[in-house]
C-alpha positions as CSV (number, residue, x, y, z in Angstrom):
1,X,61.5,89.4,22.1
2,X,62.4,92.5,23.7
3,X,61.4,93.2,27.6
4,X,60.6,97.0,28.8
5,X,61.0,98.0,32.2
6,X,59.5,101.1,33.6
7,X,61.5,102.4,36.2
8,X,59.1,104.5,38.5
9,X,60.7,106.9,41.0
10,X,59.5,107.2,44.5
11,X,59.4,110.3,46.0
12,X,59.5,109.8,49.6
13,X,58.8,113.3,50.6
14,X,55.5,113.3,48.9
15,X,54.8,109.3,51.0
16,X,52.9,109.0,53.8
17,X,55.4,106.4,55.7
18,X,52.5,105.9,58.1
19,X,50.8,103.6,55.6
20,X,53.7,100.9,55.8
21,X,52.5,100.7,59.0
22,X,49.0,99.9,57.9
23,X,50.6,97.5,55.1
24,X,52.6,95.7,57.7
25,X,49.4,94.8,60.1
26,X,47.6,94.5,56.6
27,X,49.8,91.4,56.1
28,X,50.1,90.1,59.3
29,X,46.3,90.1,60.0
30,X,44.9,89.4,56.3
31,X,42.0,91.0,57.2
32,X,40.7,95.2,56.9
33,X,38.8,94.2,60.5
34,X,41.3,92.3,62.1
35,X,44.2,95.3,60.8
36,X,41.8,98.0,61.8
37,X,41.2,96.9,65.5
38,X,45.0,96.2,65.9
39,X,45.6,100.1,64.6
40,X,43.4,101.6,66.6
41,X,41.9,102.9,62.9
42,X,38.2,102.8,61.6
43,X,37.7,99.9,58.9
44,X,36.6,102.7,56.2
45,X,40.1,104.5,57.2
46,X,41.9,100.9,56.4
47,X,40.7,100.4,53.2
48,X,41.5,104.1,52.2
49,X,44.8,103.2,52.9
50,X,45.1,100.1,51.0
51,X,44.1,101.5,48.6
52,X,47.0,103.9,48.5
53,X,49.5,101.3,49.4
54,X,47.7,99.2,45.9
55,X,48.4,102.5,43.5
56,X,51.9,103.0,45.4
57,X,53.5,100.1,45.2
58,X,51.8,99.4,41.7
59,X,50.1,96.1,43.0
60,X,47.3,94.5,44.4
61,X,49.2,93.5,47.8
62,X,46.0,91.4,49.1
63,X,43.4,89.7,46.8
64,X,39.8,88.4,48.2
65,X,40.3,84.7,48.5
66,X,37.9,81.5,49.5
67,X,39.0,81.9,53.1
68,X,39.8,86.1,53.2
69,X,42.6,88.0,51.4
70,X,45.8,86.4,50.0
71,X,48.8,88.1,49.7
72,X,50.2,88.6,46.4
73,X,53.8,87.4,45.0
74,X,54.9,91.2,45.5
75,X,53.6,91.4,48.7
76,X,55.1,87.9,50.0
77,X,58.5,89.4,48.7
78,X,57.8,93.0,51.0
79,X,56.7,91.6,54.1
80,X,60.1,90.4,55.1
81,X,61.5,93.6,54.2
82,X,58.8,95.8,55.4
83,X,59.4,94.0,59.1
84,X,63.0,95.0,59.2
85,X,62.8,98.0,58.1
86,X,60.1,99.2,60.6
87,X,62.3,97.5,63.6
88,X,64.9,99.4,62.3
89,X,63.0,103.4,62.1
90,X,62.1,101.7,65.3
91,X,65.3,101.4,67.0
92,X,66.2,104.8,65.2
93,X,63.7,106.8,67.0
94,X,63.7,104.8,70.4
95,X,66.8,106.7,72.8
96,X,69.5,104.8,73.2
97,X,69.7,101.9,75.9
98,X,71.9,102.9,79.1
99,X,72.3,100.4,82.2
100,X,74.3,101.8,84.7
101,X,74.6,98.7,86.0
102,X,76.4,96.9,83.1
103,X,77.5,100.0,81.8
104,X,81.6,99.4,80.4
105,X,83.8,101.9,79.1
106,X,84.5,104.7,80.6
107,X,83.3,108.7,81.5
108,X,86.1,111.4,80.6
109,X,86.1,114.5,82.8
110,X,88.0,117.7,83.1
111,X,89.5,119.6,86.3
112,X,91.8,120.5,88.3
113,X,94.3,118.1,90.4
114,X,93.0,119.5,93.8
115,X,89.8,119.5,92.8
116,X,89.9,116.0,91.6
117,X,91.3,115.4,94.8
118,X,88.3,116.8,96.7
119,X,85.6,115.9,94.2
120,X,86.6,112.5,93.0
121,X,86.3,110.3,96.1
122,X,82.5,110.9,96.6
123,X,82.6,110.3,92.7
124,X,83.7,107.1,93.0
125,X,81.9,105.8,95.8
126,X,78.9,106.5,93.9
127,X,80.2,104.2,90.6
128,X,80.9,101.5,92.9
129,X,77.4,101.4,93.5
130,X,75.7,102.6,90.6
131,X,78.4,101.6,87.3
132,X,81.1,99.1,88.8
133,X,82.3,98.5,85.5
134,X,82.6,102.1,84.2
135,X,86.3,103.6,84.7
136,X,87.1,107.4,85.1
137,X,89.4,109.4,83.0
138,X,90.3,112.8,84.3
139,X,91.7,115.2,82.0
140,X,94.1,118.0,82.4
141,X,92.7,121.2,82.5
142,X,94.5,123.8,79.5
143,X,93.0,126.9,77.8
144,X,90.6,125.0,75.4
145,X,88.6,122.9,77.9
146,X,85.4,124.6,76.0
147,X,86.8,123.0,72.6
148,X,87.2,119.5,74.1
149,X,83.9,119.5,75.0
150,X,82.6,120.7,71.5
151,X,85.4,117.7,70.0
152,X,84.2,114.7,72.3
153,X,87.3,114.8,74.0
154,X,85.7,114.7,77.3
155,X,82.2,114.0,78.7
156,X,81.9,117.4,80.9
157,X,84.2,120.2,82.3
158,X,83.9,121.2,86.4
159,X,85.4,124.5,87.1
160,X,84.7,127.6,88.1
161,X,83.1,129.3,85.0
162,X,81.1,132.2,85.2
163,X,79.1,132.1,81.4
164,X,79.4,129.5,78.7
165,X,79.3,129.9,75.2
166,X,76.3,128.8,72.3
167,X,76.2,125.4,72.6
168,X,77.3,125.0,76.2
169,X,75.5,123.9,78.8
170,X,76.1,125.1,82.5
171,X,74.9,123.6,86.1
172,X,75.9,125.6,89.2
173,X,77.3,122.7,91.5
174,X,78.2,124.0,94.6
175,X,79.3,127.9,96.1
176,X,82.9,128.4,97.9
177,X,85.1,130.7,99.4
178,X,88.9,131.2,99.7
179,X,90.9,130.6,102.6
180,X,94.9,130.7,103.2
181,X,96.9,127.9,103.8
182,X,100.7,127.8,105.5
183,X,102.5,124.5,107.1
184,X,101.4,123.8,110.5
185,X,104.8,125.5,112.9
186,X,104.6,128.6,110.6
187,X,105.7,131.8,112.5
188,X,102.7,133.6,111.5
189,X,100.2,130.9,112.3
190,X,100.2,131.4,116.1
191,X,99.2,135.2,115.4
192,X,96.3,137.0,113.5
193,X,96.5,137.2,110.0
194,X,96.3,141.1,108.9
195,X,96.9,142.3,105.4
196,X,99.7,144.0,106.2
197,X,101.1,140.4,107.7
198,X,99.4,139.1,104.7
199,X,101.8,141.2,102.2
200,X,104.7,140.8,104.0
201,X,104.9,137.0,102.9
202,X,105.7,135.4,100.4
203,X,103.2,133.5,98.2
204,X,102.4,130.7,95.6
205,X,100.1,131.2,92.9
206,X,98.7,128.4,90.7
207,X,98.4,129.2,87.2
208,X,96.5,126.5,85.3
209,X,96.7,128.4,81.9
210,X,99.7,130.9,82.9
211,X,97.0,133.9,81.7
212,X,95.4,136.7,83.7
213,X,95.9,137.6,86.9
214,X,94.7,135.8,90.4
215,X,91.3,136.5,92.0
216,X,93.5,137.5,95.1
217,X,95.8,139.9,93.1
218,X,92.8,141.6,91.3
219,X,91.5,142.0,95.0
220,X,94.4,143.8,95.9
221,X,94.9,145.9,92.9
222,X,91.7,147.6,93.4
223,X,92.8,148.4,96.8
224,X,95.5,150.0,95.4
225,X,98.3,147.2,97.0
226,X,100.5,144.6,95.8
227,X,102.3,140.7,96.9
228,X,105.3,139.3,96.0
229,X,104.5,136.1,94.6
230,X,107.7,133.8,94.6
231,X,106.1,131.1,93.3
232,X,103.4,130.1,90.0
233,X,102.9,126.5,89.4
234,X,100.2,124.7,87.1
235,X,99.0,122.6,89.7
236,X,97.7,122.8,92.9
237,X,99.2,119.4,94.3
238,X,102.8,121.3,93.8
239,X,102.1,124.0,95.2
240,X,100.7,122.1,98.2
241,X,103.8,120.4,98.5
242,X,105.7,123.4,97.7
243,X,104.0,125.4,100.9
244,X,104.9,122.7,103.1
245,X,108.0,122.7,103.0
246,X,108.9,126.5,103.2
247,X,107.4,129.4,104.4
248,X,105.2,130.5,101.4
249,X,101.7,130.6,101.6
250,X,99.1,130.1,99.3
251,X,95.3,131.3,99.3
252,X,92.7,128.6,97.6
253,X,89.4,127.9,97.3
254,X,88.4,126.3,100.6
255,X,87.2,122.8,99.4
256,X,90.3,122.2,97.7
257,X,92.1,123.5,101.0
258,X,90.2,121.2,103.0
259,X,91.7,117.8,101.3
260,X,95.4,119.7,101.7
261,X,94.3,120.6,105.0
262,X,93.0,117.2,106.1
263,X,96.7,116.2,105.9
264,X,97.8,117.2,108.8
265,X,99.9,119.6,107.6
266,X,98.3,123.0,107.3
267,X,96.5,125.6,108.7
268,X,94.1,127.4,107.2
269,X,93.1,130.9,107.9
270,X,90.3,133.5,106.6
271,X,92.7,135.6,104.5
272,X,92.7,139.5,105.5
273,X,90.6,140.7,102.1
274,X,87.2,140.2,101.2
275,X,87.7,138.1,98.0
276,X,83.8,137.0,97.4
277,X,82.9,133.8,96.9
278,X,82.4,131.7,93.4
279,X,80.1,128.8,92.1
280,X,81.5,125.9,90.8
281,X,80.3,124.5,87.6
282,X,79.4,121.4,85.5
283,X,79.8,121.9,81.4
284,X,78.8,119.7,78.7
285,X,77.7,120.1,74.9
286,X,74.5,120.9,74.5
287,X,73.7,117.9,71.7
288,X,74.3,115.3,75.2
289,X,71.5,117.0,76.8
290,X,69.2,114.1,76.3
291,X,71.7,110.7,76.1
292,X,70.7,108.9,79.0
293,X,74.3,107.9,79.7
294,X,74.9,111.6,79.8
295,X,71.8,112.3,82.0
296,X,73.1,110.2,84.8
297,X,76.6,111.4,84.3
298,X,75.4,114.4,85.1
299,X,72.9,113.3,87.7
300,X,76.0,111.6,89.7
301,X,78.5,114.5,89.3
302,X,75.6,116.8,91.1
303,X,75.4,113.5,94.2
304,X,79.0,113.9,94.4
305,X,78.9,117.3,94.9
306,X,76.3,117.6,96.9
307,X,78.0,115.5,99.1
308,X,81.2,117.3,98.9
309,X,79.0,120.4,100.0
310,X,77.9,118.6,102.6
311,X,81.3,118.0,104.2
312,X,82.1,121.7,103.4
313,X,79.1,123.0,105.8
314,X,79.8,120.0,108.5
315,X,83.2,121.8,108.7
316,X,82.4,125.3,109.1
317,X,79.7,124.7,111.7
């Protein structure tokens, strides 16, 4: 005796995946009525669809019975199935879970040393609060920090970033200035700082990526004049230490001269240029937009710098 099977190919783009949801409440309820009150759906609108589902799946799926419908041996065998598979689109479609609170792991960021400096502490008064289980990572700032972000290699980028590429998205954090810093008992701190003063000493640059020129030196250049700068470091923290132990002097963005400042060490004066201000900037890929772990990331980042702000403005008034 031979056995043929027909092998029948389902098409899913040409299914209406809404009607496993009639099937499921179909065969929980055993009744049109009963499924269509539990939908929402008109009884007429019910039967419609089980009557799809019946030339779909090639079965009866419920048969009238002495006491209502019965569900057939095909139908017993789906129902399992069916239930874990709607749980599952279920879970697909529902964003994922994100408790602060319980949260483990860690958040990756990128910037600079001072400005971790500055930043971080109101950063971290707000995980032990919010996530007291999630650690930070800071990452060293380098000419790709835009393709770290589009690798996963950190969370977000803060920096001072004027435009950012497809993909990219940008928050304006908080607006700064420049001042100058020099070691407290410098000779030129007891007398006012002209630009002629200004040129006549020596100065340290931080170079983060050791490419293009200084806000301060593209300042001058259009003013036709020029520094000596004896120093270029990578990092702000060296130079820090740098200018206070010499006589060099070193003009930075005023929040990160603040935390140098708050030392003890420093003085910091208005330099004799007008060198603008800038915004600082949070970055992150555009397909985080909607994570809720990312949403708060970002949602703390702004507290922090909010707060940061607010110490700046406390200081100058």
């Amino acid at each position: 005796m031979r056995y043929i099977v027909v092998m029948r190919e389902v098409n899913l783009r040409r299914t209406d995946l809404n009607l496993l949801v009639v099937l499921e409440a179909l065969l929980e309820e055993r009744s049109v009525t009963r499924a269509a009150s539990r939908l929402g759906m008109s009884q007429p609108a019910v039967s419609r669809a089980l009557a799809r589902l019946r030339k779909l799946f090639g079965d009866g799926l419920l048969v009238e019975g002495r006491s209502g419908y019965m569900a057939t041996r095909r139908a017993e065998d789906i129902r399992p199935r069916l239930r874990r598979a709607l749980a599952q689109i279920g879970d697909m479609l529902e964003a994922s879970p994100f408790d602060p609170a319980t949260a483990t792991g860690n958040v990756r960021l990128l910037m600079l040393d001072l400005e971790t400096a500055a930043l971080v502490p109101h950063l971290l008064a707000r995980l032990a609060i919010e996530a007291p289980q999630l650690d930070l990572d800071i990452a060293a700032p380098g000419p790709r920090g835009i393709e770290a972000l589009e690798n996963d290699a950190v969370d977000a980028v803060i920096g001072v970033i004027d435009s950012a590429p497809a993909g990219i998205r940008r928050r304006s954090l908080y607006d700064d200035t420049f001042v100058t810093l020099m070691r407290t008992g410098h000779p030129a701190a007891s007398r006012k700082l002209t630009l002629n003063r200004y040129l006549e000493l020596g100065h340290i640059v931080v170079s983060v990526t050791g490419e293009g020129p200084a806000p301060v030196d593209m300042a001058l250049a259009a003013m036709g004049r020029k520094r000596r700068v004896h120093v270029r470091v990578p990092s702000f923290l060296a130079a820090v230490e740098i200018a206070a132990h010499s006589d060099l002097i070193m003009t930075l963005p005023s929040s990160l001269a603040r935390t140098a400042a708050g030392i003890g060490r420093f003085v910091a004066l208005p330099p004799p240029l007008d060198l603008g201000s800038f915004t600082m900037s949070l970055l992150w890929h555009a397909r985080h937009q909607d994570e809720l772990r990312h949403i708060w990331l970002r949602r703390t980042v702004v507290a922090a710098a909010k707060a940061l702000a607010g110490i700046k403005k406390a200081d100058a008034e």
